[in-house]
C-alpha positions in Angstrom: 0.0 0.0 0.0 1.1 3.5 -1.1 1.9 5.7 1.6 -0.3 8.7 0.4 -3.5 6.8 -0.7 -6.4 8.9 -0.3 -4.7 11.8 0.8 -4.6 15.6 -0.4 -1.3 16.6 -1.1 -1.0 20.8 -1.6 2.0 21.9 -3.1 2.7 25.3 -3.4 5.5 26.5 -6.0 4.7 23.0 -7.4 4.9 23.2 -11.8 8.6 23.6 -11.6 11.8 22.8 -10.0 11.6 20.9 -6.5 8.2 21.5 -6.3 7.4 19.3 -9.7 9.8 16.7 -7.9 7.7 16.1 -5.1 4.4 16.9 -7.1 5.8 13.7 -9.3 6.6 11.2 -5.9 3.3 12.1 -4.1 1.5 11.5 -7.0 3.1 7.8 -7.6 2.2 6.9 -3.8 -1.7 7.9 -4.9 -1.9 11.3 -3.1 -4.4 13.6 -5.0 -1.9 16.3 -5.9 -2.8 19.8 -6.1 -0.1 21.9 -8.1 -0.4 25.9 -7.2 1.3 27.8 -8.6 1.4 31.0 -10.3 3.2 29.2 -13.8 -0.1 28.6 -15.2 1.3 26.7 -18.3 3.8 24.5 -16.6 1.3 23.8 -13.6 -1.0 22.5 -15.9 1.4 21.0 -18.3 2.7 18.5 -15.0 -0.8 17.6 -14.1 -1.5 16.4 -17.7 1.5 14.7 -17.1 0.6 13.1 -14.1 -2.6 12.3 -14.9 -5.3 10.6 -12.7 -5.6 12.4 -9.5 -3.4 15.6 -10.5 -5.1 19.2 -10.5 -3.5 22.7 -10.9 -4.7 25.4 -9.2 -3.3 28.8 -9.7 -2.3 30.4 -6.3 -0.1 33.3 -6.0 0.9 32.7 -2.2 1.5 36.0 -1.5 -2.8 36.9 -1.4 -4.9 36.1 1.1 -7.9 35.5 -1.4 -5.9 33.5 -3.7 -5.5 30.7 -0.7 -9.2 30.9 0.5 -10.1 29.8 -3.4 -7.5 26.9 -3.4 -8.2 25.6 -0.2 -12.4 26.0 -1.2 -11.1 24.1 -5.0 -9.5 22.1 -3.2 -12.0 20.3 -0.3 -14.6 21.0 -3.4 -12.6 18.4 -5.9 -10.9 15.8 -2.9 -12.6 16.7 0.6 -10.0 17.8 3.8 -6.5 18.8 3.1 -3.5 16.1 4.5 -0.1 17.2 3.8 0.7 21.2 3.0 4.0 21.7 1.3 5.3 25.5 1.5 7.4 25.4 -1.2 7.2 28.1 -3.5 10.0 31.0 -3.1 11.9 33.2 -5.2 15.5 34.8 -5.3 16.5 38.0 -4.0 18.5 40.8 -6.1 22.1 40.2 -5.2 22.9 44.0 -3.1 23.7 45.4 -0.4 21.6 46.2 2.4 22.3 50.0 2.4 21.7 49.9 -1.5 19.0 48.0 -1.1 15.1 48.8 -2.3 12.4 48.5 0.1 10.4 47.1 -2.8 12.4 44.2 -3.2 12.4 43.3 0.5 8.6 43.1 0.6 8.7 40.8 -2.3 10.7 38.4 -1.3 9.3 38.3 2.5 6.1 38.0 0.8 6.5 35.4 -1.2 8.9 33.5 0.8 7.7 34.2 4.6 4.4 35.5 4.8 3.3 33.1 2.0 3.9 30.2 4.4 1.9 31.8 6.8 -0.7 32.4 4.7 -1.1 28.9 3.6 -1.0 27.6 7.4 -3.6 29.9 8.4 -5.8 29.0 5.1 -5.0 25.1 5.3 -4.9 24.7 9.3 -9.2 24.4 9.3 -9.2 21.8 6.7 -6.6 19.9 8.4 -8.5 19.9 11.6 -11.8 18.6 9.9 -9.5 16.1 8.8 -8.1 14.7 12.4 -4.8 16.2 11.3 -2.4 16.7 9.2 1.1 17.3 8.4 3.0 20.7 7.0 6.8 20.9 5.8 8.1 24.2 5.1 10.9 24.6 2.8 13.6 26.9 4.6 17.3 27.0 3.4 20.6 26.7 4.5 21.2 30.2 4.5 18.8 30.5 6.9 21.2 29.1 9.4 24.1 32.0 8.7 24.6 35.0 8.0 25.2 35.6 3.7 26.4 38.9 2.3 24.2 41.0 -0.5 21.2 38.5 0.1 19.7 39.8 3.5 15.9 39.6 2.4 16.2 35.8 1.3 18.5 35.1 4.2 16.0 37.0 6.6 12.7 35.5 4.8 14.1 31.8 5.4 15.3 32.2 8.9 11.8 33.6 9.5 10.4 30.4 8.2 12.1 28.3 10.4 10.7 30.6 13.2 7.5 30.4 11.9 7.9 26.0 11.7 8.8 25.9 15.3 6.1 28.1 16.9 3.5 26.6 13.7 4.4 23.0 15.8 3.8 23.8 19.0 0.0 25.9 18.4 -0.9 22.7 16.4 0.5 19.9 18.6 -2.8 19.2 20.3 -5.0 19.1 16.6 -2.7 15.9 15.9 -0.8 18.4 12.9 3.3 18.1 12.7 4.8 21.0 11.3 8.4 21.0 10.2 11.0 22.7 8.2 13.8 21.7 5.6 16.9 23.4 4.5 18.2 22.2 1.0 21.7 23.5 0.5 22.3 24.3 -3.1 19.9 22.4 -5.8 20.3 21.7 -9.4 17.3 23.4 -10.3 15.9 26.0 -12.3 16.1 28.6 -8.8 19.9 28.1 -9.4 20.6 27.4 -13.0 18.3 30.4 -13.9 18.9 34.5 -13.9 16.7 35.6 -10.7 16.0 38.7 -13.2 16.7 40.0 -16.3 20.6 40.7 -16.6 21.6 38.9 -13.7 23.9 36.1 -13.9 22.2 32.6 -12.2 23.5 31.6 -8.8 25.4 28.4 -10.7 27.6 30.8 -12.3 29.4 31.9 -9.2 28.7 28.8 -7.0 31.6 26.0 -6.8 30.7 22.8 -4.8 34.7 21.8 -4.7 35.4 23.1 -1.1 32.7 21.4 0.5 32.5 17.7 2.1 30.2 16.5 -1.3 31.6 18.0 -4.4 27.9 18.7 -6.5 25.1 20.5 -6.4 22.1 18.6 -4.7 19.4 16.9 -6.9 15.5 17.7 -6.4 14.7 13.8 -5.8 17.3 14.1 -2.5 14.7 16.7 -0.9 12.0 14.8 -2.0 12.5 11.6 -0.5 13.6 13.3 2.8 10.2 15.6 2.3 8.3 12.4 1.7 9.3 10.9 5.2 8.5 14.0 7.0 4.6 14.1 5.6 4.5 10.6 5.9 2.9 8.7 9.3 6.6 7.3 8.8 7.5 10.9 10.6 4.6 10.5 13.7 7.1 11.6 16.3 8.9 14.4 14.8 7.3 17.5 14.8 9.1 21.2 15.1 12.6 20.2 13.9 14.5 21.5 10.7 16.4 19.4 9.0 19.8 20.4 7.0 20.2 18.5 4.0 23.2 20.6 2.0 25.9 18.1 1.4 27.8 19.9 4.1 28.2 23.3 3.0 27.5 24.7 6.5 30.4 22.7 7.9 32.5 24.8 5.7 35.5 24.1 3.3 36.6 20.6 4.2 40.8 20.2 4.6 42.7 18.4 2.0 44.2 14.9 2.2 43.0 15.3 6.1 44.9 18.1 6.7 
């Protein structure tokens, strides 16, 4: 038996990337699979894909009214909500915080901070209709140091980490786990990509040769740790992070044991 049978799986940031990693695995262990997201043509491009249980729903995490219709789509197609992946999150222009524009800040905590919150707020009553339920949040490793010219993602993911902790312990009691991940750096479009136009992509700058494993992660290594943590697999861990960056916090690893 499929671990996710008969259970609604809401992924947010889900038509590209991680997020259509994980849309992918839930969907072979027979979750229904709600892609939002605000790629409309990818979205529904991977539920095609997908097939049988697989809906996309456009969601712009950032709006309050946006998650009220998902959540409302949502109960209407596949009754109460399960698992709640906060995964969608975008890149911050690479500056300075004194050269820094305001405007930019409040994008970036919106879409990566309060966008979380939203989606707990929105999905929390499902998931209590339910009997409970289980959330992972998708943090970072920068959110566990300090990172030059990137203080608006930096701040947005520590925030989310925050907001996992103190999320687990309001919830504890409605039988709803609530915890965090922190990929390190992934071979995905977030990294491969220009965050804007004229920008260079964070692969261009980023070597993994320092570090304890020399390569950038793959998608399908969050997932299956992802998968654990929504699964019943995961009942007694609730309110922890979990660092999975191929040792790039530990910092540059000696050479020949030096």
């Amino acid at each position: 038996m499929n671990r996710f049978d008969g259970k609604t799986v809401l992924i947010t940031g889900g038509a590209r990337g991680q997020g259509a990693s994980h849309a992918r695995a839930f969907g072979a262990e027979g979750a229904n699979v709600i892609i939002a997201d605000v790629r409309e043509e990818r979205g529904r491009a991977l539920a095609d894909e997908l097939g049988g249980n697989s809906v996309f729903i456009k969601l712009d995490v950032s709006i309050p009214a946006d998650w009220k219709a998902a959540v409302e789509e949502t109960e209407r197609r596949f009754g109460f909500i399960s698992v709640l992946i906060n995964n969608a999150g975008i890149p911050a222009p690479a500056v300075s915080i004194a050269d820094s524009d305001p405007e930019d800040w409040d994008q970036v905590i919106a879409t990566n901070l309060t966008g979380p919150y939203l989606g707990i707020r929105a999905v929390v009553p499902s998931m209590r209709r339910g009997g409970g339920g289980a959330i992972v949040n998708i943090a970072s490793s920068s959110s566990h140091v300090g990172t030059p010219m990137l203080a608006s993602y930096v701040s947005s993911k520590w925030g989310v980490r925050g907001l996992t902790r103190t999320a687990a312990t309001e919830l504890a009691r409605d039988r709803i786990r609530v915890n965090s991940i922190s990929p390190g750096v992934i071979d995905t479009p977030f990294i491969t990509e220009p965050p804007r136009p004229g920008e260079p992509p964070t692969s261009d700058h980023f070597t993994a040769e320092p570090f304890a494993i020399q390569r950038m992660g793959k998608p399908e290594e969050i997932t299956k740790l992802l998968m654990f943590l929504a699964s019943d697999d995961a009942a007694f861990v609730t309110g922890s992070d979990y660092v999975i960056d191929g040792g790039i916090l530990l910092g540059p690893i000696p050479t020949d044991g030096q």
